[in-house]
N, CA, C and O atoms as a MOPAC input file, in Angstrom:
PM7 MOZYME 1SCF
protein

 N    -37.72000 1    16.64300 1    31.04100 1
 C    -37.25900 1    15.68500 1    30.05600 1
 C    -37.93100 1    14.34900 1    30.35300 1
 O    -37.74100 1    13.81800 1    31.44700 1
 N    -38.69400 1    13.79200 1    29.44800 1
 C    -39.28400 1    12.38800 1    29.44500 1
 C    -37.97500 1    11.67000 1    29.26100 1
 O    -36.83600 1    11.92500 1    28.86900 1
 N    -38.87600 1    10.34500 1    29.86500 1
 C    -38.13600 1     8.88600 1    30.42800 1
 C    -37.36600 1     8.84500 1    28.78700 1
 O    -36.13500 1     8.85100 1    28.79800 1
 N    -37.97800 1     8.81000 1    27.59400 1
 C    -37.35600 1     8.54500 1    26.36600 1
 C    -36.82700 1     9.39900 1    25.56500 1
 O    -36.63900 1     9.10500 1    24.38400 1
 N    -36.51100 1    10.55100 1    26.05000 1
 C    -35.89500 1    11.67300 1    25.88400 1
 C    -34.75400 1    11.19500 1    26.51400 1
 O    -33.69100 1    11.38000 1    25.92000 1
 N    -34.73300 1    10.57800 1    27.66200 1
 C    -33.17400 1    10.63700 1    29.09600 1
 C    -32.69500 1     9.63800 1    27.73000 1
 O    -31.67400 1     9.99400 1    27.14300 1
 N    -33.29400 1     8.62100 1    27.32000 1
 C    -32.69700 1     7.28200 1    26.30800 1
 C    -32.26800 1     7.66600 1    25.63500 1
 O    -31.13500 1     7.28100 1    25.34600 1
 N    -32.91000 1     8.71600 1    24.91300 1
 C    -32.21000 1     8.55500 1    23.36000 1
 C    -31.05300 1    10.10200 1    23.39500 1
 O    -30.78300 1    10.68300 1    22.34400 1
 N    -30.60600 1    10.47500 1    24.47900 1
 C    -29.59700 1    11.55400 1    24.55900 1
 C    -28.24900 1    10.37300 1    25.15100 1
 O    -27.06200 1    10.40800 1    24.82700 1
 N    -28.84400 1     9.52200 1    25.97100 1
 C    -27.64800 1     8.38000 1    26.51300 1
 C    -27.24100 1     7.58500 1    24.62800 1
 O    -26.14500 1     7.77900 1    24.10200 1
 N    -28.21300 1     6.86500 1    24.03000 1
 C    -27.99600 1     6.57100 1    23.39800 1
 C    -27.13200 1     6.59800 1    22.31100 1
 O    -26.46000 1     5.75000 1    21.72400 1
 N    -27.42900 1     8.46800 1    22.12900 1
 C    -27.09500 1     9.59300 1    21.33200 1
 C    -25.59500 1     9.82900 1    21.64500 1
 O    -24.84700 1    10.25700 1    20.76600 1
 N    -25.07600 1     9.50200 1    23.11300 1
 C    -24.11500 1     9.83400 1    23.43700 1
 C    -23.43200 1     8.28800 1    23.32900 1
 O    -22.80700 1     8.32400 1    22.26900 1
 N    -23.30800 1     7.32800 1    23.75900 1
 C    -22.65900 1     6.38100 1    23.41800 1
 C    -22.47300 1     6.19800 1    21.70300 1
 O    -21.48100 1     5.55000 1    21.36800 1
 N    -23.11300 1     6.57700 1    20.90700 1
 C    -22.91300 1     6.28500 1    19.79900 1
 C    -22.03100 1     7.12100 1    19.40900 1
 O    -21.20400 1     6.55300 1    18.69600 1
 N    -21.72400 1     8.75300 1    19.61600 1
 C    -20.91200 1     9.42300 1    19.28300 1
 C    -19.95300 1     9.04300 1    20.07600 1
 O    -19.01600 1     9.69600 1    19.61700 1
 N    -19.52400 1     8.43200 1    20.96000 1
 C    -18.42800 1     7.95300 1    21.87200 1
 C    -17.64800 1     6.88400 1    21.01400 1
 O    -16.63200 1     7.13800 1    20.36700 1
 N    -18.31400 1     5.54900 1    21.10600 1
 C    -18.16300 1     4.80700 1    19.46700 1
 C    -17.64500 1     5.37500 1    18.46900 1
 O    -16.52800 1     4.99600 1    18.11600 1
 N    -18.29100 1     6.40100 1    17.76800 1
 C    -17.81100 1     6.65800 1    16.34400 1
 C    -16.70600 1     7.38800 1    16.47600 1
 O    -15.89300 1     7.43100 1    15.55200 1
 N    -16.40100 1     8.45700 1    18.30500 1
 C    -14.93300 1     8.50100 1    18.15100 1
 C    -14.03400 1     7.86900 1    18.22800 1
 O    -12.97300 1     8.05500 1    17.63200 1
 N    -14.28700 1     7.02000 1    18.96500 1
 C    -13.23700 1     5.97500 1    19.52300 1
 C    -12.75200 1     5.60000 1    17.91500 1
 O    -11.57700 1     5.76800 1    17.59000 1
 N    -13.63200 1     5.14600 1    17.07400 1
 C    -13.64900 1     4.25700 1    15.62400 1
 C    -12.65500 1     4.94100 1    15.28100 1
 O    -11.58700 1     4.38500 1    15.02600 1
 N    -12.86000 1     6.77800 1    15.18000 1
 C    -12.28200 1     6.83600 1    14.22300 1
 C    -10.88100 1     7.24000 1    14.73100 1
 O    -10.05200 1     7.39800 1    13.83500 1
 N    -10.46400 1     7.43500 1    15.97100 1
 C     -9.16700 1     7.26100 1    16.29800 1
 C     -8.31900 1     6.53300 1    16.30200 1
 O     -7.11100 1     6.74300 1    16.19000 1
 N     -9.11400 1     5.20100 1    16.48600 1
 C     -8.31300 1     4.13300 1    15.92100 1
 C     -7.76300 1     3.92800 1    14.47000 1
 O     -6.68300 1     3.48200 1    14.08000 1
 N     -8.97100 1     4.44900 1    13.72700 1
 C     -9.00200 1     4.49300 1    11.98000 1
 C     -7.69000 1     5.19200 1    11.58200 1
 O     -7.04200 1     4.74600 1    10.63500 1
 N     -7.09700 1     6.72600 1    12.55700 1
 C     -6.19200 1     7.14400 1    12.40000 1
 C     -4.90400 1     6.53700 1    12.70700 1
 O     -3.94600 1     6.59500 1    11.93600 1
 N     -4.88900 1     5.99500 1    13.75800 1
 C     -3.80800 1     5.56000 1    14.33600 1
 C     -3.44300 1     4.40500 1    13.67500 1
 O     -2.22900 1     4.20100 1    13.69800 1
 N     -4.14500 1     3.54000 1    13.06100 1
 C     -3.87000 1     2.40900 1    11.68300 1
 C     -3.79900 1     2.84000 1    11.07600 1
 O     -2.83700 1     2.16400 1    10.71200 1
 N     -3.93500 1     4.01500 1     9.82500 1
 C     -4.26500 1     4.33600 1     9.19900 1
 C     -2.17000 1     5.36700 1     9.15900 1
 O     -1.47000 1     5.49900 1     8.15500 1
 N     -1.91300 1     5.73000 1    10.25200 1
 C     -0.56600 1     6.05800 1    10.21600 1
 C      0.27800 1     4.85000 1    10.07400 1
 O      0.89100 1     4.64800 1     9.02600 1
 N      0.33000 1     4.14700 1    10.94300 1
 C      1.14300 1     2.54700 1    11.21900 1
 C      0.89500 1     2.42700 1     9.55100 1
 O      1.92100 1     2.77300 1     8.96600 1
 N      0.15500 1     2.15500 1     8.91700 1
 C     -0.23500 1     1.72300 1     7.60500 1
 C      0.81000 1     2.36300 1     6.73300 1
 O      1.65900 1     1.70600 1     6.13100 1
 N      0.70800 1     3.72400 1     6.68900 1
 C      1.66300 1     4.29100 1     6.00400 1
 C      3.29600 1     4.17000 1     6.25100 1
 O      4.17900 1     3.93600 1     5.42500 1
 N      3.39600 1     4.42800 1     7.76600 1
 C      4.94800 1     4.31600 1     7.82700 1
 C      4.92200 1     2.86500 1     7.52900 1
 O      5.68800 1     2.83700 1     6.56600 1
 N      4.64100 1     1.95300 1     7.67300 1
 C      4.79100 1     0.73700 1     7.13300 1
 C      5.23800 1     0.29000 1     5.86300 1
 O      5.90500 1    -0.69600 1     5.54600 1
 N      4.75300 1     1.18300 1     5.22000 1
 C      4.87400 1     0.91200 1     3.42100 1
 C      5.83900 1     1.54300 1     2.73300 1
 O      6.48700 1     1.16600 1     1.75600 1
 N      5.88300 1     3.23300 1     3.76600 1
 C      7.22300 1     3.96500 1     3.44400 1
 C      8.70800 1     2.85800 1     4.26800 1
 O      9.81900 1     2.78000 1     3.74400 1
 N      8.44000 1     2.35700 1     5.18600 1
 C      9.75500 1     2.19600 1     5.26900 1
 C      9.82000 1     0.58500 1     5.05600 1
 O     10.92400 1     0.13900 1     5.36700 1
 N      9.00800 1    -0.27100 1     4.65400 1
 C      9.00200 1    -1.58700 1     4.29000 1
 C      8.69400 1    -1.99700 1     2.86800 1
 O      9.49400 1    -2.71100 1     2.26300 1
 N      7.72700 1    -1.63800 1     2.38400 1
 C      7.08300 1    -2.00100 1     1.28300 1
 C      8.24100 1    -1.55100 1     0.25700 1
 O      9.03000 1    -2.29700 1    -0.32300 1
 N      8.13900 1     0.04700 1     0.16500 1
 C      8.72600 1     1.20700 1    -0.70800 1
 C     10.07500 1     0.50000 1    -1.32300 1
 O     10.32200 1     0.32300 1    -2.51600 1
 N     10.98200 1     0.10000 1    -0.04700 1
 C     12.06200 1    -0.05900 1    -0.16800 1
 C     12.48800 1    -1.10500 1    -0.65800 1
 O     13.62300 1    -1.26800 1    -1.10600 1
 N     11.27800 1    -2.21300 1    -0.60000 1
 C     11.64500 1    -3.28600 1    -0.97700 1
 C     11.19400 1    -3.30700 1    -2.67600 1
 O     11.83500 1    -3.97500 1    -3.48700 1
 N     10.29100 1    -2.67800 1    -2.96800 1
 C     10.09100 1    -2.92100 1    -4.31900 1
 C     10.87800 1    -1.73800 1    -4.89200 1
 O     11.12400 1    -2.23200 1    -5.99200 1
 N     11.31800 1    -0.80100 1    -4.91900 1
 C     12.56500 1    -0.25000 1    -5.53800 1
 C     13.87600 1    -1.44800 1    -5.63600 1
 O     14.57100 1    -1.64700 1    -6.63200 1
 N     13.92500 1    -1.79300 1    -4.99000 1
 C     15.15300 1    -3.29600 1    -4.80200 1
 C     14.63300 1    -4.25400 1    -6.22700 1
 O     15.20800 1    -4.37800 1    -7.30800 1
 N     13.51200 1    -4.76800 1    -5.81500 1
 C     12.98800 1    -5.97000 1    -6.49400 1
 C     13.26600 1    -4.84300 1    -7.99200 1
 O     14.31600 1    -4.86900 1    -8.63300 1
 N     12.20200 1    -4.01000 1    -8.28800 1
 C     12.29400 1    -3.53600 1    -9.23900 1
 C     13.30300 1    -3.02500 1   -10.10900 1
 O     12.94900 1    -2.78200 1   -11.26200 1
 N     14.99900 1    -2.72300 1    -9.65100 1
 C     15.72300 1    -2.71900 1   -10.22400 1
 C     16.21300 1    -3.76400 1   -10.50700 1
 O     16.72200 1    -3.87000 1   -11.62200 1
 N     16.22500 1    -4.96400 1    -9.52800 1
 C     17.31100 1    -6.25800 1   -10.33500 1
 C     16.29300 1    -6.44000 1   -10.91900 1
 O     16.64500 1    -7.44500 1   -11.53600 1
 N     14.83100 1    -6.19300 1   -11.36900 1
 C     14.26400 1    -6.81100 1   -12.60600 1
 C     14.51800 1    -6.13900 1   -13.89500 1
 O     14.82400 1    -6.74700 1   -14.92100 1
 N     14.38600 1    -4.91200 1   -13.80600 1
 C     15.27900 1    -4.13200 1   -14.80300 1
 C     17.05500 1    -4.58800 1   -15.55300 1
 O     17.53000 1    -4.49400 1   -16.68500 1
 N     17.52500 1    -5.02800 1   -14.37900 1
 C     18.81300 1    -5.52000 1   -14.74200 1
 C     18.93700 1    -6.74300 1   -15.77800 1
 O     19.74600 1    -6.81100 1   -16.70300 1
 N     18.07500 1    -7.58700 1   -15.46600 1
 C     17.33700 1    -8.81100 1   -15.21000 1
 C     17.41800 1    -8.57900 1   -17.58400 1
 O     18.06400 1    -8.94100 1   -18.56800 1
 N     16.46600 1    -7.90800 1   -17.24800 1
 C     15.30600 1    -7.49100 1   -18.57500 1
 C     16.65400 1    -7.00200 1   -19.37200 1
 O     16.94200 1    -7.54000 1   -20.44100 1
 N     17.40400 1    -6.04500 1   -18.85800 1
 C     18.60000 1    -5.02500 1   -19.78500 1
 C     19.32400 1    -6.47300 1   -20.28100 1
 O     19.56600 1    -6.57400 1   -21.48400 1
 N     19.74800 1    -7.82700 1   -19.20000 1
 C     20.66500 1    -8.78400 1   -20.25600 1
 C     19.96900 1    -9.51700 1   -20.69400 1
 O     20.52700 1   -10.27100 1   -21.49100 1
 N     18.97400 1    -9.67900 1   -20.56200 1
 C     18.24300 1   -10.74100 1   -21.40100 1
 C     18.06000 1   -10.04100 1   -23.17000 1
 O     18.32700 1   -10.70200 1   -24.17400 1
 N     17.52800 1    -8.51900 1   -23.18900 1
 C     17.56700 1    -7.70300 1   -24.13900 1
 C     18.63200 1    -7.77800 1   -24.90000 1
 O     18.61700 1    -7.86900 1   -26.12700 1
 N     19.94100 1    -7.73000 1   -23.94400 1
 C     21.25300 1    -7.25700 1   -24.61200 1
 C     21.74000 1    -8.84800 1   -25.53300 1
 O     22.34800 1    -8.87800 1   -26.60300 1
 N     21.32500 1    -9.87100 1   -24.84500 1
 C     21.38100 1   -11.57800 1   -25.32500 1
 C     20.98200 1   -11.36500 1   -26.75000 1
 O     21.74900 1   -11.21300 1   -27.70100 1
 N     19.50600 1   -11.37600 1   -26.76700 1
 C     18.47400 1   -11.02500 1   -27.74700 1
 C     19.05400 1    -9.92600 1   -28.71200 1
 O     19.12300 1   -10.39200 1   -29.84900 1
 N     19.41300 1    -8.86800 1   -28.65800 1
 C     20.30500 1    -8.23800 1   -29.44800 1
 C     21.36000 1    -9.04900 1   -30.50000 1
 O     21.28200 1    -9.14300 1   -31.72500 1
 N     22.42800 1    -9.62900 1   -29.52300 1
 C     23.37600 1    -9.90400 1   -29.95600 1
 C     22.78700 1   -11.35300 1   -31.14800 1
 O     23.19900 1   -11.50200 1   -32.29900 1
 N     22.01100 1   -12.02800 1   -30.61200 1
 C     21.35100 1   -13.28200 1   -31.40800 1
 C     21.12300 1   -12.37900 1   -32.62800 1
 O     21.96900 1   -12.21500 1   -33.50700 1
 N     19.83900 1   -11.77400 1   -32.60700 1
 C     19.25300 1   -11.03800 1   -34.08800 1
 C     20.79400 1   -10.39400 1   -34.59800 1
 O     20.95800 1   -10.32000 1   -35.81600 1
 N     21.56000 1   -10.07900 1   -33.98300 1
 C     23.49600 1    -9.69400 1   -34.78600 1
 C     23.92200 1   -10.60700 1   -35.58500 1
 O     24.28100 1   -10.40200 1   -36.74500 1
 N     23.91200 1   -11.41100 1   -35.15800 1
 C     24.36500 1   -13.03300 1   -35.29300 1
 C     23.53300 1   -13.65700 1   -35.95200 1
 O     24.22600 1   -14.06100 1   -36.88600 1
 N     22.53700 1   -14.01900 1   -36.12300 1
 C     21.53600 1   -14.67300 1   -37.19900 1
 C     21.84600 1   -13.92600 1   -38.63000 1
 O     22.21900 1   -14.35200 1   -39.72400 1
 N     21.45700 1   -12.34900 1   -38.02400 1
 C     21.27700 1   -11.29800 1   -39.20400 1
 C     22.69800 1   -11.49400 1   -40.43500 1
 O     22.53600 1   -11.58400 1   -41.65200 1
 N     24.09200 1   -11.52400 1   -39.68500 1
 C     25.27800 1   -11.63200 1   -40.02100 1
 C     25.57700 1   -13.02400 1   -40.77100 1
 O     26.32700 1   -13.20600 1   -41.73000 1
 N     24.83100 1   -13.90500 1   -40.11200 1
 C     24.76300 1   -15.50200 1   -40.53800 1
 C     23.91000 1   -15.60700 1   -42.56800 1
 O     24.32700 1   -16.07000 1   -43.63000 1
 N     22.74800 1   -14.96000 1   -42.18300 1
 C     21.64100 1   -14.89300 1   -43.47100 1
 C     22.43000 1   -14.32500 1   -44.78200 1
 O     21.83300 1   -14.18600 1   -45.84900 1

């Protein structure tokens, strides 16, 4: 094995060392990421998203009753 043969198998090997390391990490964020969203994110915008619904149903039901009331008025 030539001198640049020994290089580029070291080379060869640190780089695949690197790209595992990368991508274990990639996984291991890549979980944190998710349980994160299932048990933080998820929960919070089901929350937000119903009192906006609630929110929307009386403002609707207001708006209803006005066009009742105008309509009844005309």
């Amino acid at each position: 094995m030539t001198e640049f043969d020994r290089k580029v198998e070291e080379a060869s090997a640190r780089f695949n060392r690197s790209v595992a390391n990368i991508a274990e990490t990639l996984e291991k964020e890549t979980a944190e990421l998710v349980t994160y969203l299932n048990d933080e994110v998820v929960p919070a915008v089901r929350t937000h998203s119903s009192k906006a619904l609630r929110i929307a149903a009386g403002k609707i039901s207001k708006f209803a009753d006005f066009l009742e009331t105008e309509h009844k008025g005309s």
